[in-house]
N, C-alpha and C positions, 0 to 999 in steps of 0.2 A: 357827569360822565364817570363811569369805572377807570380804575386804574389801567384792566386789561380790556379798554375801550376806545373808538377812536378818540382825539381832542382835537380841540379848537380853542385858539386864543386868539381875543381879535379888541383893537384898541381904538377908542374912537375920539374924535375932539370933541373938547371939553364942551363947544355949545351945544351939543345933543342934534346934531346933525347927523344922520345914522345911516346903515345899508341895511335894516332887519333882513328883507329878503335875499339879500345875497349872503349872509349867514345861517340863513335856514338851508340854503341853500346845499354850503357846502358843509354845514353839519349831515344834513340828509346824504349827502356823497360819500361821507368819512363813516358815519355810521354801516354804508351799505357794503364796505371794505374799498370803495374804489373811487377816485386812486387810492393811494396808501398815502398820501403826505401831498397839502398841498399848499403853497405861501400867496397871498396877493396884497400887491403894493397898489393904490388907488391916489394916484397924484391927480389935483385939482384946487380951483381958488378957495381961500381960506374957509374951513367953516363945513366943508365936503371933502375932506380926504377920510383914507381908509385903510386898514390893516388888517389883513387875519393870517393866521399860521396856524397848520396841528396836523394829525394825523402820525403817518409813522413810514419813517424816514427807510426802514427796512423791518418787513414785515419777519415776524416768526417764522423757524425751521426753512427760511430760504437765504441760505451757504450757511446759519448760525442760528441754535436755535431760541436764541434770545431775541422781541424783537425791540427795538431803536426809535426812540418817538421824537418829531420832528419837530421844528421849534422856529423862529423868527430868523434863530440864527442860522438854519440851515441849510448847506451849500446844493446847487442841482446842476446837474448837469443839464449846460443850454442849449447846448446840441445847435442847430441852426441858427438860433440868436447872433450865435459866434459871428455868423457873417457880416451883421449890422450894428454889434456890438462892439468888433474888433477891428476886421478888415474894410470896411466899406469905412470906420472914419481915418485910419491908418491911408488909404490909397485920395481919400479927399483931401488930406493934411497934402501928403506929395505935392499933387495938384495946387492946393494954395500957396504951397513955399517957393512951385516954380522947379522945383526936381522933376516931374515928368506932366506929358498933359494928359487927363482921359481920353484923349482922342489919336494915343497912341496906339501901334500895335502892342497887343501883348506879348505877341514872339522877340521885341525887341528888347525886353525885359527879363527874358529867358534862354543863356545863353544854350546852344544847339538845341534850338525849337527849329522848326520849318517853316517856311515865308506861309504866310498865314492874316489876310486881311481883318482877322478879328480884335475890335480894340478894346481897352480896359474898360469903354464904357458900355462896349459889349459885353461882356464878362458882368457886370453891373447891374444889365439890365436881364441878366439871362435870355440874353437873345444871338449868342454866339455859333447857337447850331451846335453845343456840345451836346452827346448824350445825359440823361440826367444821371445817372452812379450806375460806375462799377462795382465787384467786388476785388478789387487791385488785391485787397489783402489774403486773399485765398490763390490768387494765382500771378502773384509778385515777391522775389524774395528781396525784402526790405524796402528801407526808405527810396536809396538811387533810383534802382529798379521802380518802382511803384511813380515817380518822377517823371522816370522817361518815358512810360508809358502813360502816364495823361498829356505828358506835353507832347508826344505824337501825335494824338489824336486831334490836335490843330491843323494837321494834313490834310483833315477831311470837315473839316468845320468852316460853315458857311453862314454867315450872320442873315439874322431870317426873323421872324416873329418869335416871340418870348417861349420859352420852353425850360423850367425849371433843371438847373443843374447843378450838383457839387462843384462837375470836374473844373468850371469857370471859377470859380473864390479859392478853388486848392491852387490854380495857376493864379492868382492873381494873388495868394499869401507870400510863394516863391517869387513872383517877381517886385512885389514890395520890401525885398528881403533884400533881392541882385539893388533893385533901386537904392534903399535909404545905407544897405552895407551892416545890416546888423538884423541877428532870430528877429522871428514873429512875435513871438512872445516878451521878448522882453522891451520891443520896439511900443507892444502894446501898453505893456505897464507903465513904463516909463508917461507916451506919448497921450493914451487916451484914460487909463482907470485909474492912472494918480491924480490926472489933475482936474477930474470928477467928480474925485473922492472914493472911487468905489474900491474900499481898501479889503474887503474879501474877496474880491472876482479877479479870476484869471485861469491860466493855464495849468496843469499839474497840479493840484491845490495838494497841499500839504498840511491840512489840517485832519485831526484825528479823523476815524473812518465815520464816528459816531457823529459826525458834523454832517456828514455828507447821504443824500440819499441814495439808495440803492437802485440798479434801473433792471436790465434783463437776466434771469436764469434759463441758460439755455437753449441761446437765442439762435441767431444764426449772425451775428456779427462778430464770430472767433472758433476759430478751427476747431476747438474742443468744447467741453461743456463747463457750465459753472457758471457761478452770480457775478455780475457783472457791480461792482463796489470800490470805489473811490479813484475811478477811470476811468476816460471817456467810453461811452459805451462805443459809439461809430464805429465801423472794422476799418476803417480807412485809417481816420485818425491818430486811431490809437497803433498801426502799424508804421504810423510814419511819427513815433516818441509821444503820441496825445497833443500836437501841435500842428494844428494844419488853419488856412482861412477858411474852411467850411464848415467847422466845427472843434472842439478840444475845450473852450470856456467853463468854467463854473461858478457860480455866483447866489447869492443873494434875492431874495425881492427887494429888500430896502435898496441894498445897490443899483441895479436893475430902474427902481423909480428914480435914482439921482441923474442915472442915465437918460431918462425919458424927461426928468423935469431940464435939465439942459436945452433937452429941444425945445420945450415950449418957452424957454426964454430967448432965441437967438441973438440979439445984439449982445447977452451976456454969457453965449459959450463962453467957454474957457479954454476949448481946441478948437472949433471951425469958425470961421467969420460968416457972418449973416449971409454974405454974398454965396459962401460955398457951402450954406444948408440951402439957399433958393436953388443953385443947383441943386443939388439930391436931388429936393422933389419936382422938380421943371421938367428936367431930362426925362422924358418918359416913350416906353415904350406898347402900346398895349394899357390893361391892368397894371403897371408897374413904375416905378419911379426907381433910381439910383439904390439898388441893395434892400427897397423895399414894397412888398403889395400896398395897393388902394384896393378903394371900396370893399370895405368888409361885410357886406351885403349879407352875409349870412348872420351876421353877429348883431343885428341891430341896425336902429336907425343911426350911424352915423355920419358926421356931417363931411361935407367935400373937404378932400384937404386931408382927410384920416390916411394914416400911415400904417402899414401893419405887417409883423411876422410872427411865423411860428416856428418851430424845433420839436423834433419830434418825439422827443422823449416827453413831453406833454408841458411845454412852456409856450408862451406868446409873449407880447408885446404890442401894445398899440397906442399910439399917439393921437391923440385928436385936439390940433392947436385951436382950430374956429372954436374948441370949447374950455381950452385951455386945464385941457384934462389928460391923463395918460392911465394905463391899464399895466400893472407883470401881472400876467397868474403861470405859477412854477407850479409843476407838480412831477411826480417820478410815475407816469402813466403808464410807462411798460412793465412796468414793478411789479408779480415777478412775470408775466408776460403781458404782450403786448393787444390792448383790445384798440387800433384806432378808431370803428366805423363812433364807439363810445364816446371817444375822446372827441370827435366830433360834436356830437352833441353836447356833450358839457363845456366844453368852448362856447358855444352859442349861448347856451342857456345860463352862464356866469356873465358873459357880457351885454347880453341881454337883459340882465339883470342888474347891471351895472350903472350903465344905460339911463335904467329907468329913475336908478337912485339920483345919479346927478342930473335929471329933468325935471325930480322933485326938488330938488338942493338948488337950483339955477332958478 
């Protein structure tokens, strides 16, 4: 590859157990400009893991006109992740310490919420009857404000069949907050990415900009125009300091995999006990389990038992314990705008391809 050309770096174990196709794959993506940067952590049993990073982290003449090539070590904004990464094991920890049950109300978590039969394992299961997103930050002045207006709309919420929402993990960030008596964010560090390991993920990331990918120019998640760079993109979010439960994280693939190989070990979490990861995926509602999708049907043949989310800035996550394997592919897919019908498909066709490597590997 040229200098002023996509890249790809990608590291394999040493017994020559390989992914070729899934590096043709996204050489062929990197080369076509899209996305502009993309990382993937492939955790499985020994002998079939996997690595790739490259591409560019922030393309040329969008907000600078130098562009920023992306690397192993590059932070992305996870956008949705957040929820499964942060907040769903932050509100389980509660639950196993005996601080609140999930089969509380939420309102009781929140103080001047309205009586409101929705509980935190509604909120969980996205099945609370919230709508799925506002734009609070276009017609909320500030944090308070933007508050009180998602936690009124518990007035009118009716737990019902699963119907994907923010406004459920923004309330259930604030009332993990009223529960344990300390921020989200440092509740998080502390409680779930230290003792993980995952020492570059978190909220506000403060690491040079040139660490970090770039996501939207021009979007429509901020009152004016301009590149969206080394801040949550979300308009919610980032109106409420870049720290909210449904979003605000940034991270890592490597991270991201330390994260997902925890699950595949349960008796040897290091935050949940066995007993309170067979909750998460028991509880289910619909397609859903505790803070995360099943059957990823579009993505391959995966086996029962698969866990799976997305973030829309073009990250996923998938777990699949029956094969004791786990999936991140990060990328900054709205970079400098947004194509999702795309990102669809290359979701598919990376883990589809993935797939097929650990069926040869296995």
């Amino acid at each position: 590859m040229t200098a002023g050309g996509p890249r790809l770096a990608a590291c394999y174990q040493a017994d020559g157990a390989g992914y070729p196709a899934v590096t043709r794959l996204l050489l062929r993506q990197l080369a076509a400009g899209w996305p502009p940067a993309v990382a993937v952590s492939v955790r499985a049993p020994a002998g079939s893991r996997y690595s790739a990073a490259g591409g560019w982290a922030k393309l040329a003449n969008a907000g600078s006109p130098e562009p920023v090539p992306a690397d192993a070590d590059t932070l992305f904004d996870l956008a949705s992740l957040t929820k499964v990464v942060a907040t769903l094991p932050l509100v389980l920890l509660l639950h196993q310490r005996g601080r609140w049950s999930i089969d509380d109300a939420v309102a009781r978590w929140l103080p001047g919420a309205p009586r409101s039969p929705v509980t935190i394992s509604d909120c969980l299961l996205h099945a609370a009857g919230l709508v799925p997103h506002r734009h609070y930050y276009a017609t909320c002045a500030g944090p308070a404000e933007i508050r009180r207006a998602v936690t009124a709309e518990l007035a009118d919420a009716a737990p019902g069949q699963p119907n994907y929402s923010d406004l459920g993990f923004m309330l259930l960030g604030w009332a993990v907050e009223e529960c344990a008596g300390e921020p989200l964010d440092e509740l998080a560090a502390r409680e779930v990415l230290g003792p993980l390991g995952m020492t570059s993920t978190g909220y506000r990331p403060r690491a040079p900009l040139r660490r970090i990918a770039a996501t939207e120019v021009d979007g429509d998640q901020r009152p004016g125009s301009g590149l969206i760079w080394g801040v949550v993109h979300d308009g919610n979010a980032f109106a409420l300091g870049g720290v909210s439960g449904h979003a605000g994280l940034f991270g890592t693939a490597a991270d991201l995999g330390r994260f997902a190989s925890a699950l595949l070990t349960p008796d040897r979490h290091p935050v949940l006990s066995a007993a309170t990861l067979d909750l998460m995926t028991a509880r289910r509602a619909g397609a859903r389990a505790l803070g995360w999708r099943l059957r990823p049907d579009a993505w391959g043949s995966w086996p029962d038992g698969t866990i799976w989310h997305t973030g829309f800035t073009g990250t996923s996550l998938l777990v699949a314990p029956a094969l004791g394997a786990a999936v991140v592919l990060l990328s900054n897919a709205v970079h400098p705008v947004r194509r999702q019908g795309r990102l669809a498909a290359f979701r598919s066709r990376a883990h589809r391809a993935i797939r097929g490597a650990l069926a040869r590997a296995g």
